[in-house]
C-alpha positions as CSV (number, residue, x, y, z in Angstrom):
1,X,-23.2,-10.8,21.8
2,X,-22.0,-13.9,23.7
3,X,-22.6,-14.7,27.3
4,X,-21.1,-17.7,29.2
5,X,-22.5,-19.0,32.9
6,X,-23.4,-21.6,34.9
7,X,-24.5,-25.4,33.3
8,X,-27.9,-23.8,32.9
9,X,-31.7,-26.5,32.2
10,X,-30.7,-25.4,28.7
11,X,-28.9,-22.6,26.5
12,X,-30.4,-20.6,23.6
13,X,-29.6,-18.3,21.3
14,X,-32.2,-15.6,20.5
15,X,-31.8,-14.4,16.3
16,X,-33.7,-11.4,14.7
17,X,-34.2,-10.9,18.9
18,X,-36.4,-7.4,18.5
19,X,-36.8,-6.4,22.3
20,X,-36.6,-10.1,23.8
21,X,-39.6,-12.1,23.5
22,X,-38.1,-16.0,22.8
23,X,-35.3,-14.5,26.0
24,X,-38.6,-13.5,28.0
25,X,-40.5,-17.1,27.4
26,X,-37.4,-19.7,27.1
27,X,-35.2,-17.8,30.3
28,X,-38.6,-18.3,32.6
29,X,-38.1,-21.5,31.6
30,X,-34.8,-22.0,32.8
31,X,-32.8,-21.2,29.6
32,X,-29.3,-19.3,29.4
33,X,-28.9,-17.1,26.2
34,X,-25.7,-18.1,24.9
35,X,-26.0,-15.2,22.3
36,X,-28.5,-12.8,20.6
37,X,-28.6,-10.4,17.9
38,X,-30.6,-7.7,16.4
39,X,-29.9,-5.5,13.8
40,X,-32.2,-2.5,14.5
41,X,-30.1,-0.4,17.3
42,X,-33.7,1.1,18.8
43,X,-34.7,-2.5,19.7
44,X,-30.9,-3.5,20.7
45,X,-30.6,-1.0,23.1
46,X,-34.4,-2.0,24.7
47,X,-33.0,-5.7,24.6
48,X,-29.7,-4.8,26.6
49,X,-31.6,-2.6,29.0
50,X,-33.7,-5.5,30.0
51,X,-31.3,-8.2,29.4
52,X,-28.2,-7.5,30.2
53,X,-27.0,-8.1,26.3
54,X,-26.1,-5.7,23.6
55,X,-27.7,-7.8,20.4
56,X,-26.1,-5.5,18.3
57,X,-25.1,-6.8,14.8
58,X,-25.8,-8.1,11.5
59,X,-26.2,-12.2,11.3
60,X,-25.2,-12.1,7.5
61,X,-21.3,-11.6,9.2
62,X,-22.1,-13.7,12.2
63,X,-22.9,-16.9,10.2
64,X,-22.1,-17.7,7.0
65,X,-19.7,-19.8,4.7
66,X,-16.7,-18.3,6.0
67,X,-17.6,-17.2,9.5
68,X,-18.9,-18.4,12.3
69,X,-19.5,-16.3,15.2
70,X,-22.9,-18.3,16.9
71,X,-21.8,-20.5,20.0
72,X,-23.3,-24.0,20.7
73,X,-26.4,-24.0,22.1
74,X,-29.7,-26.5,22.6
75,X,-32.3,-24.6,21.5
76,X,-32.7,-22.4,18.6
77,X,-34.8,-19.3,18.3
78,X,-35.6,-17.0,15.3
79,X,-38.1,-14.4,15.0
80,X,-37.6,-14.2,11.0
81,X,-38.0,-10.9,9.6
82,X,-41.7,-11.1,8.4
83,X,-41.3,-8.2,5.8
84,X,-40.7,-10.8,3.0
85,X,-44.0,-12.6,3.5
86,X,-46.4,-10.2,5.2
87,X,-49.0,-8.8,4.0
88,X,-47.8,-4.9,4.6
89,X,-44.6,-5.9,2.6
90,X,-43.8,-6.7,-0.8
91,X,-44.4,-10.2,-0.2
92,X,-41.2,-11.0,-2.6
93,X,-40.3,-13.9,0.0
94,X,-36.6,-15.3,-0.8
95,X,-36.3,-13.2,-3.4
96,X,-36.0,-10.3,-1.4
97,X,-33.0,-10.3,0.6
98,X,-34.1,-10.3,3.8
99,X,-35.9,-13.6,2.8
100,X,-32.2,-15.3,2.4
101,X,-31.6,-14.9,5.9
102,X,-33.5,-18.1,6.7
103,X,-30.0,-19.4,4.7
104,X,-27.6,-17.8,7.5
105,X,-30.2,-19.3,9.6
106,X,-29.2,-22.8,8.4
107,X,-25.8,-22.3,8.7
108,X,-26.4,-22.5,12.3
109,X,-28.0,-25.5,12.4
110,X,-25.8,-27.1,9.9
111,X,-22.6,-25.5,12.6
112,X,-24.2,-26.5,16.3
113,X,-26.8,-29.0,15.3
114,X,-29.1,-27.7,18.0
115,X,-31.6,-30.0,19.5
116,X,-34.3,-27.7,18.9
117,X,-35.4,-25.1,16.8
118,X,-38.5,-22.9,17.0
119,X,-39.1,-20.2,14.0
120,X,-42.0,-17.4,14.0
121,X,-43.3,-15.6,11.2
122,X,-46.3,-13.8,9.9
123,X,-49.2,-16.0,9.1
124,X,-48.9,-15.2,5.5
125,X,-45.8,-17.4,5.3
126,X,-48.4,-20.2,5.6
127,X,-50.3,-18.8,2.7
128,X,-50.2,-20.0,-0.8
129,X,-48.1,-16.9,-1.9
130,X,-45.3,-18.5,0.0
131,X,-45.5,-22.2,-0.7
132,X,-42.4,-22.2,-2.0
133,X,-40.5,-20.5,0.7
134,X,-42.3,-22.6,3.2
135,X,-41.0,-25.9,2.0
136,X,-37.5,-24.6,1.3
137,X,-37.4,-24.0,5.1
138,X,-39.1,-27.8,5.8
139,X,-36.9,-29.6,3.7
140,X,-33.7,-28.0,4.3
141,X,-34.4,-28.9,8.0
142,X,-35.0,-32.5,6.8
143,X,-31.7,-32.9,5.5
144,X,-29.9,-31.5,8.3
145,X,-31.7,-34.3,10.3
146,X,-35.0,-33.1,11.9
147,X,-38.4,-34.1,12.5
148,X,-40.4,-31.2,11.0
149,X,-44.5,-30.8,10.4
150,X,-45.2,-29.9,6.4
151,X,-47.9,-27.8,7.7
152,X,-46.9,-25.3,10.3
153,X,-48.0,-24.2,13.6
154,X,-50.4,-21.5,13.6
155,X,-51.6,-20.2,16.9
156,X,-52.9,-17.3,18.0
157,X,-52.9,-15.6,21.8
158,X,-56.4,-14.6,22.2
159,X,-56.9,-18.8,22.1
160,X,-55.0,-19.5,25.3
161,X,-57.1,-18.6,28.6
162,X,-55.4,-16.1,30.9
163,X,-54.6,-19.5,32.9
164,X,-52.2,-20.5,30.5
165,X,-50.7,-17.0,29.4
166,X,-52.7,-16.1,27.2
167,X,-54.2,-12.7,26.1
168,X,-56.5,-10.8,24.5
169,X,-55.0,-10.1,21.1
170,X,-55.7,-12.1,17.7
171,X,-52.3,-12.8,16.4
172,X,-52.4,-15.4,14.5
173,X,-48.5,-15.9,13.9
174,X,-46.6,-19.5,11.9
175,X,-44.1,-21.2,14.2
176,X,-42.3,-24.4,12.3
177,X,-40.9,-26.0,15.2
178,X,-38.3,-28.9,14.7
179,X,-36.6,-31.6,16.8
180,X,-32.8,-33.0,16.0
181,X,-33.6,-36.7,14.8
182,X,-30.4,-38.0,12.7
183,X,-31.7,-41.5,14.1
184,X,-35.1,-41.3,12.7
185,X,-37.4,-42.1,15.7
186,X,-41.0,-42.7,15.5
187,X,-42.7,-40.4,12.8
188,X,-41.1,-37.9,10.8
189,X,-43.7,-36.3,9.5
190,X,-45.3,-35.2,12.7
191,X,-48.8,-33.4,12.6
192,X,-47.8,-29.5,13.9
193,X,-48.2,-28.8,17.5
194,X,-51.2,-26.3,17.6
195,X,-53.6,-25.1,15.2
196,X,-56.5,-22.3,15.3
197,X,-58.9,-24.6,16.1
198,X,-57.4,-25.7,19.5
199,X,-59.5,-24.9,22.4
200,X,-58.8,-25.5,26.2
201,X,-60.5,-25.9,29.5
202,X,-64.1,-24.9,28.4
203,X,-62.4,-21.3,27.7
204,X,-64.1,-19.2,24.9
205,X,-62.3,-16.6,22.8
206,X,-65.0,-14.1,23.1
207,X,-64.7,-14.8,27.1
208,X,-62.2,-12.0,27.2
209,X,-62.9,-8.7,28.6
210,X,-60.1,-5.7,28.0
211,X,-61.1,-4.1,31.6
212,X,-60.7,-7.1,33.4
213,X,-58.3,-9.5,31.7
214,X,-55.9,-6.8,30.3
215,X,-56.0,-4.6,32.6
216,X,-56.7,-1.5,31.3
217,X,-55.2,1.6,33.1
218,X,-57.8,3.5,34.6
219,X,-56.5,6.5,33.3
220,X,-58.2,8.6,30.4
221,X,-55.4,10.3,29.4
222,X,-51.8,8.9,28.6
223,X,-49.3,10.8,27.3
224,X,-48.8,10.3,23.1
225,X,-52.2,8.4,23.5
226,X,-54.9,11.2,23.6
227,X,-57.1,11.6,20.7
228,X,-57.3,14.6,17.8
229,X,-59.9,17.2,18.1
230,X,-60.6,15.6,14.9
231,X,-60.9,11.7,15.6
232,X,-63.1,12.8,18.8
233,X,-65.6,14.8,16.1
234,X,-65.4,11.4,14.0
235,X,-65.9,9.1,16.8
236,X,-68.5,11.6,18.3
237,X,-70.6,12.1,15.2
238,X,-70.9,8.1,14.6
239,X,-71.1,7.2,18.0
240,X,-74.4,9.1,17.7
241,X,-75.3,7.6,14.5
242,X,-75.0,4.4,16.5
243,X,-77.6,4.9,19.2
244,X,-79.8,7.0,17.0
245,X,-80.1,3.7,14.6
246,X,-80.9,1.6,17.8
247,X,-83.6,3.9,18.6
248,X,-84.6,3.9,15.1
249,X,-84.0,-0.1,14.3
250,X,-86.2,-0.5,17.6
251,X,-83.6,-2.5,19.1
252,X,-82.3,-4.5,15.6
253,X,-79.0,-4.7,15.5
254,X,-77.1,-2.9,13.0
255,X,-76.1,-3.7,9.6
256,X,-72.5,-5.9,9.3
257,X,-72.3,-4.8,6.2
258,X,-69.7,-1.4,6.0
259,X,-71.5,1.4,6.1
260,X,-70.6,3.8,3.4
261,X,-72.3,7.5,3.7
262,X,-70.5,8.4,0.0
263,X,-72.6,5.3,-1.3
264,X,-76.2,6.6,0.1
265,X,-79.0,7.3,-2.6
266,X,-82.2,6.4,-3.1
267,X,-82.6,2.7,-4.3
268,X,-84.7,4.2,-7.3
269,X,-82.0,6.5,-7.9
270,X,-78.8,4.2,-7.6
271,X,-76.8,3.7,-11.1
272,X,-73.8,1.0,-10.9
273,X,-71.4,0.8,-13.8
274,X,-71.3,-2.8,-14.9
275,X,-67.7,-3.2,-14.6
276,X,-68.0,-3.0,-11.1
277,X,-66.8,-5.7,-9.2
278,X,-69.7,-8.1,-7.1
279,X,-68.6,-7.5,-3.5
280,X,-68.6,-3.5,-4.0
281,X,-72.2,-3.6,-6.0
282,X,-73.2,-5.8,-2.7
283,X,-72.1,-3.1,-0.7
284,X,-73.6,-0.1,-2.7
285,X,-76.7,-2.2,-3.3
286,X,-77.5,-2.4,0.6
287,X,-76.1,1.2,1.3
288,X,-78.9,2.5,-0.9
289,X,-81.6,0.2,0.7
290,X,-80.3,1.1,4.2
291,X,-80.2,4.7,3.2
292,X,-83.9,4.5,1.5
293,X,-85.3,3.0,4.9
294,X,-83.8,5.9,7.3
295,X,-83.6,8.6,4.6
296,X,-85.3,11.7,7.1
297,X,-82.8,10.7,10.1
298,X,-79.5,9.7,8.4
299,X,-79.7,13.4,6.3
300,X,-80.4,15.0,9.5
301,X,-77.3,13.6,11.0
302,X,-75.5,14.0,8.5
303,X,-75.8,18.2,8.4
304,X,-75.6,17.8,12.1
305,X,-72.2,16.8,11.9
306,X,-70.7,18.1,8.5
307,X,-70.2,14.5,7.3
308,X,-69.8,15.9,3.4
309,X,-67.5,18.7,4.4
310,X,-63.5,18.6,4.6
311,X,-64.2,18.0,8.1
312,X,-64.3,14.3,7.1
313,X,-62.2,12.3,4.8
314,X,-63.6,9.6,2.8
315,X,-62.0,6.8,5.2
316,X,-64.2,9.1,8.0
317,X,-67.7,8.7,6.2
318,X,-67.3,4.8,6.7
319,X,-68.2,2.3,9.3
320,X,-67.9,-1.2,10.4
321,X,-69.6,-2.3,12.7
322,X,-68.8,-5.7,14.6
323,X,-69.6,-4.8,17.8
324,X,-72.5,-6.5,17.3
325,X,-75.1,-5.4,20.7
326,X,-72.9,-2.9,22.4
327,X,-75.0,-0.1,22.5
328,X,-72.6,3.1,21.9
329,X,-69.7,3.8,20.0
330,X,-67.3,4.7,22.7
331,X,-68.0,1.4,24.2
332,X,-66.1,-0.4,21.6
333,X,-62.7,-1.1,20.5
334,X,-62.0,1.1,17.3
335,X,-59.8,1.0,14.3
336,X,-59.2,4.4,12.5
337,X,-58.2,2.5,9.0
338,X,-57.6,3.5,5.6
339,X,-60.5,1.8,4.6
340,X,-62.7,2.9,7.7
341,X,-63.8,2.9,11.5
342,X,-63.8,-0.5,12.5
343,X,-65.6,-0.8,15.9
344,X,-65.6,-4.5,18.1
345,X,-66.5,-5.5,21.1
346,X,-64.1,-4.8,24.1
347,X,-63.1,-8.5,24.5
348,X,-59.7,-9.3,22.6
349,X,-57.9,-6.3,20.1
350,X,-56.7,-6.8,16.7
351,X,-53.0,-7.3,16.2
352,X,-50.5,-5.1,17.0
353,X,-48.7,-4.2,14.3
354,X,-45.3,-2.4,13.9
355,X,-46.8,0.4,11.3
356,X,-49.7,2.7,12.7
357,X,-53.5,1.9,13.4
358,X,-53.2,1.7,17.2
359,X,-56.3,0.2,18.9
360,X,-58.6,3.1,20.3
361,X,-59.9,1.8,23.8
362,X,-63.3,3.7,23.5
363,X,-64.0,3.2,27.5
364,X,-61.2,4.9,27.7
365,X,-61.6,7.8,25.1
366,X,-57.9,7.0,23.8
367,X,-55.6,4.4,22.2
368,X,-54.0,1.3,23.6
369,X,-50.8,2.9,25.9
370,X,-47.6,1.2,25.4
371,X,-47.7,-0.5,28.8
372,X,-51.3,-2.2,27.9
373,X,-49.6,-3.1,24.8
374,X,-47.1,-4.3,26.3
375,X,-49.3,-6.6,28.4
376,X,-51.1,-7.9,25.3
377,X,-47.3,-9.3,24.8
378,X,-47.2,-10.8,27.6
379,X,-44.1,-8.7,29.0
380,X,-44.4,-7.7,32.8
381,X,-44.9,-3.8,33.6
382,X,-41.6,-3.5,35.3
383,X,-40.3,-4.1,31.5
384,X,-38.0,-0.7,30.9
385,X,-38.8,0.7,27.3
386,X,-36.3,3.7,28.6
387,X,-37.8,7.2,27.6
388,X,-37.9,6.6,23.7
389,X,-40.9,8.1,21.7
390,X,-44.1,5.7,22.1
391,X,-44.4,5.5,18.5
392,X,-40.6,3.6,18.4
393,X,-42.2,1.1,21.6
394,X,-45.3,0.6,19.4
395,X,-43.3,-0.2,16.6
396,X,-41.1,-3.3,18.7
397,X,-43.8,-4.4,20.5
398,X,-46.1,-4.7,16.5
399,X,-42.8,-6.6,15.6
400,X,-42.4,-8.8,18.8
401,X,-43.3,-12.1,19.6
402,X,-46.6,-13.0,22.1
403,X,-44.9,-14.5,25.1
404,X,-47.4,-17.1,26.0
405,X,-47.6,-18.2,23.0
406,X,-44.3,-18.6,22.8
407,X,-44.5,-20.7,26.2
408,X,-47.6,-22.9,25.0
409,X,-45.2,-23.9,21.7
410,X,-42.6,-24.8,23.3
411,X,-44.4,-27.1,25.7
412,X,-46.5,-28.5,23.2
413,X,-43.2,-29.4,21.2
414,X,-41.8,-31.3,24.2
415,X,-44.8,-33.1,24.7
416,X,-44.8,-33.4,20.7
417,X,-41.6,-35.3,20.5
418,X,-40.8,-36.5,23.9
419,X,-39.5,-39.7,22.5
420,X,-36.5,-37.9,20.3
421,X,-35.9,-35.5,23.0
422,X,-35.8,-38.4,25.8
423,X,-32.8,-40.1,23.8
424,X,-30.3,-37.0,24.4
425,X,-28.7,-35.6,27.7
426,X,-29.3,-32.3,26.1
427,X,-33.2,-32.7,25.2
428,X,-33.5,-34.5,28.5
429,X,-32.4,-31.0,30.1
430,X,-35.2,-29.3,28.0
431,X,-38.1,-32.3,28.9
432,X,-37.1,-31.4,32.3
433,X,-36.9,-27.8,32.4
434,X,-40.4,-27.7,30.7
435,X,-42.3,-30.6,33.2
436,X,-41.1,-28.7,36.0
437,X,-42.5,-25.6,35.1
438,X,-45.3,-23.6,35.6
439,X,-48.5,-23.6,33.4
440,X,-48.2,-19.8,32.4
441,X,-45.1,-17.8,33.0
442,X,-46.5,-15.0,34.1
443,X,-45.8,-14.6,37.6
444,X,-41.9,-16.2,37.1
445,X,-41.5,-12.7,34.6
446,X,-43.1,-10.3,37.2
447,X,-40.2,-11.8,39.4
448,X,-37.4,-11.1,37.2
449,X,-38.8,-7.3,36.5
450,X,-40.4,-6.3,39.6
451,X,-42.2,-2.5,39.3
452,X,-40.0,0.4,40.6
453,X,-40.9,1.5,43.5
């Protein structure tokens, strides 16, 4: 869809848009969306709710060599579908067809030239899987003309303090940012504008705490967020394995290597085929010594609670433990994987992600509820996900761009390549637009989605 208004600081369009997270970060700043659009018509209609667009539509008809249906604009955003390169995916990149919209992409920029442009992607884009993929998108935005980094942004959330937008989720995400240079100023190989080493006013990643920093809703039960009768007799059974090895360990904190009750025998008794590869007979190897050492108490346990019986699935006979002194289970931040129970410390969650896995909030004896995901996003609680199914608001938020982040590029950008963006009435709107506005824009979204009353 196509919106005109007011001369606005600056005007974007939002492409691949999911539920609005580029609109959310670049219209705090001051920004007009010219145009969006978003194939998937859950996420459309969430995105025209909230922002008074329908996104609905398909960019391969939008822009390409015959059509061109994308209006000028200054800044260019484009949450590229990650499916291509992420891990969950095939990881075909441009040989898939979703990875040729990055070509549909270019048409734009070829088209409107805008001054900016700011892609996101999955961190595996940056991997050495998708080397080639990478560079096509670098050097095809040489030769339109812009000052590009060969090596990516790659930033993460849980890096920014609260200060600056940030929050408590590691999601470590690529952003190739690019400035409109035909003129060649100053250095054209630029070194990229953050990196997961960046740190900022003294603030620590583990300084985060869910409760506080989040917030958590007090509540124990949210509706679609309630544990099984079965993942409470999981979390139950280990969470006493957990204070009963404390007791045990006299205070020594527990193993970091996964703890696999299939893998306990005797060390005399253990027999490891020699194909097996070295970081499983690792893991078997110190099961069986961990299992020799607290023999008496782990078979106990293990009867108490049926471990060997249907009761629990091999992914339920396994933890992980990184919580490293919390003293109980159900104080930690769990993972009900495939491959496990992962437990952490309540500071900062793992990613969201748009297929299943959903954080369990063990102070809160349930999973993350879509309005503390939302949060970890960076989206303001009067943000209206209507009354669709909390697995579909998982799903957009898993797909969805971390606001703050978002903000923190941007602004690192300008500041990046202030002398290109100086030389140009239009990236003299965008300097302008970002100096004169707030570190974090956190309180700027809570005005333009106030709570209903």
């Amino acid at each position: 869809m196509t919106d005109t208004s007011e001369e606005p600081a600056f005007r974007f369009v939002d492409l691949f848009a999911g539920i609005g997270g580029f609109h959310a970060a670049l219209s705090a700043y001051g920004g007009t969306c010219r145009y969006a659009i978003e194939i998937d018509p859950y996420a459309a209609a969430a995105y025209q709710r909230n922002w008074g667009m329908d996104p609905r539509g398909d960019i391969t008809k939008d822009a390409n060599d015959d059509v061109m249906n994308v209006p000028p604009h200054d800044i260019l955003a484009a949450g590229l579908p990650c499916q291509p390169f992420s891990k969950s995916g095939a990881q075909r990149g441009m040989d898939e067809t979703r990875g040729t919209l990055w070509f549909n992409t270019l048409r734009i920029v070829q088209e409107h030239k805008p001054t900016v442009v700011l892609i996101e992607n999955v961190r595996n884009l940056a991997g050495p899987r998708h080397d080639h993929e990478l560079r096509i998108i670098v050097r095809t935005l040489r030769e339109e003309g812009y000052r590009v980094s060969d090596v990516p942004a790659i930033f993460s959330p849980h890096l920014l303090p609260p200060a600056l937008g940030g929050r408590p989720q590691v999601r470590e995400r690529v952003f190739i940012t690019a400035t409109y240079n035909p003129k060649g100023i100053g250095d054209s190989r630029p070194t990229p504008v953050a990196t997961m080493a960046d740190r900022f006013d003294g603030w620590g990643p583990d300084d985060w705490d869910l409760d506080t920093h989040l917030p958590l809703d007090p509540d124990h039960h949210v509706q679609g967020c309630d544990l099984t009768p079965s993942e409470r007799l999981w979390i139950d059974a280990w969470d006493e394995f957990v204070q009963l090895m404390w007791e045990e360990r006299e205070g020594k904190r527990l193993p970091g290597f996964p703890i696999w009750a299939d893998a306990w025998v005797e060390v005399d008794e253990l027999r490891i085929p020699v194909e097996t590869p070295l970081w499983k007979r690792q893991h078997l190897t110190k099961n069986a010594v961990f299992y020799t050492e607290h023999r008496k108490t782990l078979d106990k346990w293990a009867k108490k609670w049926g471990v060997f019986t249907d009761a629990f699935p091999p992914s339920r006979r396994k933890l992980e433990w990184q919580a490293q002194d919390t003293p109980r289970l159900w104080d930690t931040v769990m993972h009900l994987r495939p491959s496990g129970i992962r437990a952490k410390r309540p500071t900062y969650v793992p990613a969201l992600v748009a297929i299943t896995q959903t954080s369990v909030v063990g102070p809160r004896e349930r999973r993350l509820s879509p309005r503390e995901a939302a949060r970890l996003q960076g989206l303001p609680d009067g943000f209206n996900f209507g009354e669709q199914p909390t697995s579909a608001t998982y799903k957009q938020l898993g797909n969805g761009v971390n606001i703050g982040v978002v903000w923190h590029i941007l602004r690192a950008h300008v500041n990046r390549d202030r002398d290109v963006l100086q030389t140009t009435p239009q990236g003299r709107r965008i300097l302008a637009a970002v100096d004169g506005a707030p570190d974090a824009p956190d309180k700027l979204l809570a005005e333009m989605f106030p709570v209903a009353g």
